[in-house]
Backbone atoms as SQL, in Angstrom:
CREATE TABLE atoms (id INTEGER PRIMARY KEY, chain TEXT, resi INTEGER, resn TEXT, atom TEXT, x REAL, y REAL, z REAL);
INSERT INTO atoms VALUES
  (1, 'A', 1, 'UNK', 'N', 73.496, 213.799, -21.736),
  (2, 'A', 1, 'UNK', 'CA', 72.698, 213.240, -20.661),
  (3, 'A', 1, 'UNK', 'C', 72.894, 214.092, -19.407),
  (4, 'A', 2, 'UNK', 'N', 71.560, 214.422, -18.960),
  (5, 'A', 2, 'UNK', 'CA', 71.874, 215.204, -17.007),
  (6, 'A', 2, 'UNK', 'C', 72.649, 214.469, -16.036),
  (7, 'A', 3, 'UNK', 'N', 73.327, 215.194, -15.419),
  (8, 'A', 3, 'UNK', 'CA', 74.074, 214.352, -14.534),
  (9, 'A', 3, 'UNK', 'C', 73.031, 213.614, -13.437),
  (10, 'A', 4, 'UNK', 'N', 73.469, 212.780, -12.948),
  (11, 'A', 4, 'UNK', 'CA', 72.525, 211.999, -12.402),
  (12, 'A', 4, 'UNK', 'C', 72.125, 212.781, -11.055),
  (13, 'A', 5, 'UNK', 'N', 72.448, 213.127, -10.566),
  (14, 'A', 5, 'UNK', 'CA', 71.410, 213.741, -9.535),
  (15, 'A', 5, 'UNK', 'C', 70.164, 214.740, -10.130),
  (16, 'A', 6, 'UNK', 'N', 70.446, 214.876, -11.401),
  (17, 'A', 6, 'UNK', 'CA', 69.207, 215.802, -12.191),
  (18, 'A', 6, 'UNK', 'C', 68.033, 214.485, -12.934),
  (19, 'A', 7, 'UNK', 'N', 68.781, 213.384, -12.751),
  (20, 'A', 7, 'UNK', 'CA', 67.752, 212.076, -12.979),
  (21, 'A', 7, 'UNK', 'C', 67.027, 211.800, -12.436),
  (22, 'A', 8, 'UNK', 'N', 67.465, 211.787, -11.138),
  (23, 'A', 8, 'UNK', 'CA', 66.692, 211.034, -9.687),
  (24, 'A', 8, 'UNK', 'C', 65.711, 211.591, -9.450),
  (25, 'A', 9, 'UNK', 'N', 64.874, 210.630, -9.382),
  (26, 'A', 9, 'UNK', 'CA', 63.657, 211.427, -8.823),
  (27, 'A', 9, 'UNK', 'C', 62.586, 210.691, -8.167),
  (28, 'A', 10, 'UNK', 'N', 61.833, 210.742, -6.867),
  (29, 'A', 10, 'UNK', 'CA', 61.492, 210.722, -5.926),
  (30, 'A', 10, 'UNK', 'C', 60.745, 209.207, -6.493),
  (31, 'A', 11, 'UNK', 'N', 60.931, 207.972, -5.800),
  (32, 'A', 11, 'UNK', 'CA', 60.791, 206.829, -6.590),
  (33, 'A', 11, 'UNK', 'C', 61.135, 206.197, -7.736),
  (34, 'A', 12, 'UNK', 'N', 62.186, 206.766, -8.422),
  (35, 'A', 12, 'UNK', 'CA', 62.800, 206.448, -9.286),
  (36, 'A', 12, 'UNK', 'C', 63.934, 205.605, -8.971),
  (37, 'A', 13, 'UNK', 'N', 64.446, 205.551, -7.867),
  (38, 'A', 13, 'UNK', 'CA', 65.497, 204.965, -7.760),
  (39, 'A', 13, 'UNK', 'C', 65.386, 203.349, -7.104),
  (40, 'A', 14, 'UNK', 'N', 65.386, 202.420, -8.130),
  (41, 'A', 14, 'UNK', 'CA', 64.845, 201.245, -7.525),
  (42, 'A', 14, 'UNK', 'C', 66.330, 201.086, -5.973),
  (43, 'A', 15, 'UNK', 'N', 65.545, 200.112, -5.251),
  (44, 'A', 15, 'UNK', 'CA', 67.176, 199.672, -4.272),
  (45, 'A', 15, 'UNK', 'C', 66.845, 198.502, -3.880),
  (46, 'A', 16, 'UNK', 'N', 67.537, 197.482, -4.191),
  (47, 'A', 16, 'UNK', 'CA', 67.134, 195.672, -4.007),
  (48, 'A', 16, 'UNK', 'C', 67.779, 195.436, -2.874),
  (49, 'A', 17, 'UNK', 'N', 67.586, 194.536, -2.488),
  (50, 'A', 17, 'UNK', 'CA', 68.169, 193.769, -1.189),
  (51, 'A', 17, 'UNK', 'C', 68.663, 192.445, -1.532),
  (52, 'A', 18, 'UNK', 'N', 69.562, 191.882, -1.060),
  (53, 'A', 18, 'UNK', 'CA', 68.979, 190.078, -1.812),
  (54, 'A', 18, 'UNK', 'C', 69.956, 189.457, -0.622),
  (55, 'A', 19, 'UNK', 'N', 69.613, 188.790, 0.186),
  (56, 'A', 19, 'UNK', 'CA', 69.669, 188.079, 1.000),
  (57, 'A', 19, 'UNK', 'C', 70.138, 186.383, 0.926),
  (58, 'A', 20, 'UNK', 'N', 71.625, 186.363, 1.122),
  (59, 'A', 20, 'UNK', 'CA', 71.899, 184.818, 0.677),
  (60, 'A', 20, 'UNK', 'C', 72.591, 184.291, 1.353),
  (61, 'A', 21, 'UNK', 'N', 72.444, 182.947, 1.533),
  (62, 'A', 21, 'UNK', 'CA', 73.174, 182.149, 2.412),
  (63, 'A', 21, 'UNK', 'C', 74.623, 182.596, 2.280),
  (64, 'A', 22, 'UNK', 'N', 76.046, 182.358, 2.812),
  (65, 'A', 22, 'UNK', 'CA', 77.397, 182.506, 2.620),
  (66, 'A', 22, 'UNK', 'C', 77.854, 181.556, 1.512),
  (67, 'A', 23, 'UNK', 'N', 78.821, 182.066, 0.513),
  (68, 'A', 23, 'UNK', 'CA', 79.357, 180.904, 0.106),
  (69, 'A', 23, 'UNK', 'C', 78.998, 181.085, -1.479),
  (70, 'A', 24, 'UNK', 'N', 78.315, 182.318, -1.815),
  (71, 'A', 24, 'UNK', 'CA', 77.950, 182.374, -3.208),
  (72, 'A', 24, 'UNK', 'C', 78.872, 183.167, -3.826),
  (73, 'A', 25, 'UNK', 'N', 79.639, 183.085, -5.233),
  (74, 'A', 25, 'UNK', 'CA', 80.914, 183.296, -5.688),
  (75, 'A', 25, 'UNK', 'C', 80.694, 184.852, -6.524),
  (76, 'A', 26, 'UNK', 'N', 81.383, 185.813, -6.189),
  (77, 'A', 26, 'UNK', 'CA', 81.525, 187.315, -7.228),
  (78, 'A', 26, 'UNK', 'C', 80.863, 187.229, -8.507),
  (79, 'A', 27, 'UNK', 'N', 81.385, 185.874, -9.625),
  (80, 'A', 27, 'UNK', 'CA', 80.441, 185.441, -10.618),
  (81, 'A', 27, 'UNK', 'C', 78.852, 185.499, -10.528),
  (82, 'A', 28, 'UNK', 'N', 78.635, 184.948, -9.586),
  (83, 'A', 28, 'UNK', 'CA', 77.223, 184.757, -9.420),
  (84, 'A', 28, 'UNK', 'C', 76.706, 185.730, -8.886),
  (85, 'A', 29, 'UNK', 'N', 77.234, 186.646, -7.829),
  (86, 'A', 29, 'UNK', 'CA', 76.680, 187.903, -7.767),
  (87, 'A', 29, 'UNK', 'C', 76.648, 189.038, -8.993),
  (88, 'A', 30, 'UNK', 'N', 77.835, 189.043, -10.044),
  (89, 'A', 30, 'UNK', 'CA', 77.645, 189.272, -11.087),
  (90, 'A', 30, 'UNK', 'C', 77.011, 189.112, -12.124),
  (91, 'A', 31, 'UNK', 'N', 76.206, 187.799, -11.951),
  (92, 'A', 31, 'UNK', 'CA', 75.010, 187.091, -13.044),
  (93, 'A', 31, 'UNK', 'C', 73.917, 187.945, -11.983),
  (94, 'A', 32, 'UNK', 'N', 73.622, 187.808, -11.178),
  (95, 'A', 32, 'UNK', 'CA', 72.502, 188.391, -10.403),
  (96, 'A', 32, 'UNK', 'C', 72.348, 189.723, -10.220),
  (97, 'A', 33, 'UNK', 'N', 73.110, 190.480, -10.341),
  (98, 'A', 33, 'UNK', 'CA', 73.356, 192.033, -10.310),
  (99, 'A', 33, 'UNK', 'C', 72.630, 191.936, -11.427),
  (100, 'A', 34, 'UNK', 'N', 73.433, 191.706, -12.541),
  (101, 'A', 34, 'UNK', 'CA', 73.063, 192.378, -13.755),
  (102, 'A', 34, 'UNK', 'C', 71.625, 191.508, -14.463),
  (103, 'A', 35, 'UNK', 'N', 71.383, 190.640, -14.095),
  (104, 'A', 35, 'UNK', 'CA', 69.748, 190.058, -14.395),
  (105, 'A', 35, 'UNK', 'C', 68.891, 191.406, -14.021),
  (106, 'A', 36, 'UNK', 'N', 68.786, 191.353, -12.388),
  (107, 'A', 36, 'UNK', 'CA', 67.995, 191.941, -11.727),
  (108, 'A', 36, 'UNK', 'C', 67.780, 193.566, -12.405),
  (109, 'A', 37, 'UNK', 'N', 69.427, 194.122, -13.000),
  (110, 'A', 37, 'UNK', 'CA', 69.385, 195.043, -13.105),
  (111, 'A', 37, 'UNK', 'C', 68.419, 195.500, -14.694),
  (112, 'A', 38, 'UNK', 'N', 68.616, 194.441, -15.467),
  (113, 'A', 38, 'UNK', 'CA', 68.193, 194.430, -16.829),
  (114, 'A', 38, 'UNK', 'C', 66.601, 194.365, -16.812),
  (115, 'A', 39, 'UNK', 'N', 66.105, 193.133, -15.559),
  (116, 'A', 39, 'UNK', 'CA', 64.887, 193.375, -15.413),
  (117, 'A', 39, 'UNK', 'C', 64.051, 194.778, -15.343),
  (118, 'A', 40, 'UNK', 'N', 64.322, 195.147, -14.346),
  (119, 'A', 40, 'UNK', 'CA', 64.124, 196.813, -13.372),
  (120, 'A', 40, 'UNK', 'C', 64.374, 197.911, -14.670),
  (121, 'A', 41, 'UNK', 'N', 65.039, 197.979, -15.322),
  (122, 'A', 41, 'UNK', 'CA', 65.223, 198.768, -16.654),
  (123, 'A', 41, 'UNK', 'C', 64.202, 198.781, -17.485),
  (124, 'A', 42, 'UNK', 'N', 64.273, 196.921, -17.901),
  (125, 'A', 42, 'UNK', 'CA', 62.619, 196.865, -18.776),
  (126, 'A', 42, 'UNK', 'C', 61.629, 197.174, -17.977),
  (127, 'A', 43, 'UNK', 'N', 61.101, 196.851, -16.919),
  (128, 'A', 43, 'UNK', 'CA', 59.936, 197.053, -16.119),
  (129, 'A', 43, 'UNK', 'C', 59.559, 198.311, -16.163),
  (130, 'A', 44, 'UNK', 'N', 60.712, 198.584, -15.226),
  (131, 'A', 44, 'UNK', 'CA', 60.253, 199.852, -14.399),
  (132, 'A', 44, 'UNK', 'C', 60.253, 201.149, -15.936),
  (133, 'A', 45, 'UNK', 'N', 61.233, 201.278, -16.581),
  (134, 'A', 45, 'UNK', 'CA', 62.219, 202.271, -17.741),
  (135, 'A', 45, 'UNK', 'C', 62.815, 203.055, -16.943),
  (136, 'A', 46, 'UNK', 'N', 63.986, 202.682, -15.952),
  (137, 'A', 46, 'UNK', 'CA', 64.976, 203.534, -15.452),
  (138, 'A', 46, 'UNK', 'C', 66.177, 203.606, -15.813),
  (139, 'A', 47, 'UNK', 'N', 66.882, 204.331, -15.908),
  (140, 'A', 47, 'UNK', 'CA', 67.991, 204.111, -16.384),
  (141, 'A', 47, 'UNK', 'C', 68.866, 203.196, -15.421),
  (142, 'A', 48, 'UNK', 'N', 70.178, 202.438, -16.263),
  (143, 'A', 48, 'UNK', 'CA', 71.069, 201.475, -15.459),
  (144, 'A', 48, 'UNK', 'C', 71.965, 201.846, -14.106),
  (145, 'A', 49, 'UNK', 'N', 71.584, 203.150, -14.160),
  (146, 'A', 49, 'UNK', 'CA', 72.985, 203.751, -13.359),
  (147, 'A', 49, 'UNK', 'C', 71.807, 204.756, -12.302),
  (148, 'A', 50, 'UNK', 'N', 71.010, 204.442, -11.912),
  (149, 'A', 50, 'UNK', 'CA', 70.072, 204.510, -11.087),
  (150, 'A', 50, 'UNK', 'C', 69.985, 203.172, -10.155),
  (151, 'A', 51, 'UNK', 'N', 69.972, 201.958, -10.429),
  (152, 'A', 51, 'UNK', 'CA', 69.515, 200.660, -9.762),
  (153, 'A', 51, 'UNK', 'C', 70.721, 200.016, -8.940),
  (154, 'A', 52, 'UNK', 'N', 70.439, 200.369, -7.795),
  (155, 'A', 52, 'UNK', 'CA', 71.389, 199.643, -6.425),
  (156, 'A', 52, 'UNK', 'C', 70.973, 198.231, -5.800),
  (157, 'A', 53, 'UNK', 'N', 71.797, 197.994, -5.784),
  (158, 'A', 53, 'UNK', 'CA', 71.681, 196.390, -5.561),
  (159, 'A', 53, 'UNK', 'C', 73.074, 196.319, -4.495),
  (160, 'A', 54, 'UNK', 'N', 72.510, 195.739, -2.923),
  (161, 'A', 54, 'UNK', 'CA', 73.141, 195.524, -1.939),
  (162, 'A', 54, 'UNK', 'C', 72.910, 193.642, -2.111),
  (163, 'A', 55, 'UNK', 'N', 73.443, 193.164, -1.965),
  (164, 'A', 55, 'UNK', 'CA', 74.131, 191.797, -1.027),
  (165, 'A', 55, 'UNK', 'C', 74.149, 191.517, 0.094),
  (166, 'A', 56, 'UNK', 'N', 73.387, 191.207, 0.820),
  (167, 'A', 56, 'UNK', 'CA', 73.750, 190.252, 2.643),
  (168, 'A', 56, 'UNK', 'C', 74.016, 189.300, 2.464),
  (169, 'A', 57, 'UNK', 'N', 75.050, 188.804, 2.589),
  (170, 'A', 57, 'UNK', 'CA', 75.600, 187.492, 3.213),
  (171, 'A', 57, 'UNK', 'C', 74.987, 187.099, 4.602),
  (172, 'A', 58, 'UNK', 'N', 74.453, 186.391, 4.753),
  (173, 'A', 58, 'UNK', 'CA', 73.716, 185.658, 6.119),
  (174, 'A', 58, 'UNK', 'C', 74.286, 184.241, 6.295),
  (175, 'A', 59, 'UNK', 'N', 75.601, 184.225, 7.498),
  (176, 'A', 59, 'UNK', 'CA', 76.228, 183.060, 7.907),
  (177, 'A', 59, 'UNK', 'C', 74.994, 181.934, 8.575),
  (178, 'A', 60, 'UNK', 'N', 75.143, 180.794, 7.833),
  (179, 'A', 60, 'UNK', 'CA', 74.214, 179.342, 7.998),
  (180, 'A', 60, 'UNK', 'C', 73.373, 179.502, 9.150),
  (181, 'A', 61, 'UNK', 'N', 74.637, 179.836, 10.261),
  (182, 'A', 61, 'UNK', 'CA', 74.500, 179.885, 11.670),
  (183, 'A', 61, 'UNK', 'C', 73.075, 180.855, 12.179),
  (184, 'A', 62, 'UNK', 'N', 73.108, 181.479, 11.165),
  (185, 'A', 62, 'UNK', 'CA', 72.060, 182.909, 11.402),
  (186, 'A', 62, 'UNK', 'C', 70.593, 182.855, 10.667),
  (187, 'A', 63, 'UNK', 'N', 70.171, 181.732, 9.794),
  (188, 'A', 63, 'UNK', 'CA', 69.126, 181.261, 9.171),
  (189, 'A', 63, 'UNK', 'C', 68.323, 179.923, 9.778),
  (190, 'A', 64, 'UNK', 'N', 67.545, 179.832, 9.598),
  (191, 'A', 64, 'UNK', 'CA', 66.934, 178.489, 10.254),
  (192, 'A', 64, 'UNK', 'C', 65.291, 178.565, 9.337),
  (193, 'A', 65, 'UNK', 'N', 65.201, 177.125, 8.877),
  (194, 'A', 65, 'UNK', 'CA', 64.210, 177.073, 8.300),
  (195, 'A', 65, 'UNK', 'C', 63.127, 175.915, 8.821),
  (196, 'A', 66, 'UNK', 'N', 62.341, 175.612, 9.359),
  (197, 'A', 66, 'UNK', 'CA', 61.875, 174.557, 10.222),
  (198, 'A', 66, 'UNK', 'C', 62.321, 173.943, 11.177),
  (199, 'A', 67, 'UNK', 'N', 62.424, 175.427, 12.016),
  (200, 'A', 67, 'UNK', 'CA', 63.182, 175.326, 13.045),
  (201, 'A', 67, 'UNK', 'C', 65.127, 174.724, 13.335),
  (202, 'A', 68, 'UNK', 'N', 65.205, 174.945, 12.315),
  (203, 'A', 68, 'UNK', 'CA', 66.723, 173.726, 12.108),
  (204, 'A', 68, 'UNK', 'C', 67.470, 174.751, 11.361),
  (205, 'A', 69, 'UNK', 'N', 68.769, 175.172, 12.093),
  (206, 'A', 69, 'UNK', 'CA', 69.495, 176.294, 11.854),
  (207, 'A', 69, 'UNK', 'C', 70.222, 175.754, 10.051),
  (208, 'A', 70, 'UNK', 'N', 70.317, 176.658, 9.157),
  (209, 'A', 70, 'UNK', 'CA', 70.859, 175.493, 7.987),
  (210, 'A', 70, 'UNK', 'C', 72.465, 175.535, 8.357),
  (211, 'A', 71, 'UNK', 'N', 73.077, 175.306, 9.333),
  (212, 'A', 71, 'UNK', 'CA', 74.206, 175.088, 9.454),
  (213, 'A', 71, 'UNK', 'C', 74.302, 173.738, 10.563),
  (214, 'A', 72, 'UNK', 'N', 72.951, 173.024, 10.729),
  (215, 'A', 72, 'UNK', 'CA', 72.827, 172.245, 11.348),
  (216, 'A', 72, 'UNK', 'C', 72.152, 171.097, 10.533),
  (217, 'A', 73, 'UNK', 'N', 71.561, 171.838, 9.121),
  (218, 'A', 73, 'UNK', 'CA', 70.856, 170.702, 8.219),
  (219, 'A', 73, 'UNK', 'C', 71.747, 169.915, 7.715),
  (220, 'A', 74, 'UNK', 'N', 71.350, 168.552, 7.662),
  (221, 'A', 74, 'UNK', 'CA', 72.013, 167.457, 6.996),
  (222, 'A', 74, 'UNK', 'C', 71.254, 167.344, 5.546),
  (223, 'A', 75, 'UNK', 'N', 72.516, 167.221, 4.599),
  (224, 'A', 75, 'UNK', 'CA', 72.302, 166.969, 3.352),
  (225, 'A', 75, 'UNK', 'C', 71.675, 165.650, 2.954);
């Protein structure tokens, strides 16, 4: 196999974002990594070791959904 910089190539490299409240556990970023990543493989046909996947944590304090910060929503 080419080393990967002989892979890459100009849109080939998917890069996700995923944006989540605080409080979601390594597991579950680990179920979600690798979903997303399995998807993007079948879809797209890139290889696995091409597809970046970043994480934001966004504290409660910093989201608001109808006007109502969710660190202010009552359950």
């Amino acid at each position: 196999m080419a080393p990967i910089s002989k892979r890459l190539e100009v849109g080939k490299m998917p890069f996700v974002q995923v944006h989540l409240l605080e409080g979601r556990t390594e597991k579950q970023r680990e179920e979600i990594a690798k979903a997303f990543t399995d998807a993007l493989v079948k879809i797209l046909g890139v290889p696995k070791e091409v597809v970046w996947i970043q994480f934001i944590d966004m504290p409660k304090s910093h989201f608001a959904v109808g006007g109502v910060l969710k660190s202010k929503e009552t359950k």
